[in-house]
C-alpha positions, 0 to 999 in steps of 0.5 A: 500500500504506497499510502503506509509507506508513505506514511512511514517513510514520513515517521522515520524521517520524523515528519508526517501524521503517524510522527506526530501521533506516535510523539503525542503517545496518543491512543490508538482511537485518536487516530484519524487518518484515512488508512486504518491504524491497524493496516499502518501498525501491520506493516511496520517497516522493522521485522525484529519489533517485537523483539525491541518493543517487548521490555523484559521485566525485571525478576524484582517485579 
């Protein structure tokens, strides 16, 4: 879809709407652009996000 990579070609380069949503750390029903959040966040451009995005917790937690 030329529209997400649009939008995330915008966000790594720290411009565009999914920048600002993603700095603003707003939820996901704020999001109002035409292309569904869940198509956006599908097609992340890292394939190892899981790996970084997860934080291990601590064994004192």
């Amino acid at each position: 879809m030329p529209e997400v990579d649009r939008l995330w070609a915008d966000c790594l380069a720290g411009t565009g709407p999914l920048a600002a949503w993603l700095a603003e750390d707003r939820p996901p029903e704020t999001w109002s652009e035409p292309v569904p959040l869940h198509s956006v966040l599908a097609s992340h451009p890292f394939p190892d996000l899981i790996l970084w995005s997860i934080q291990a917790t601590s064994s004192g937690s």
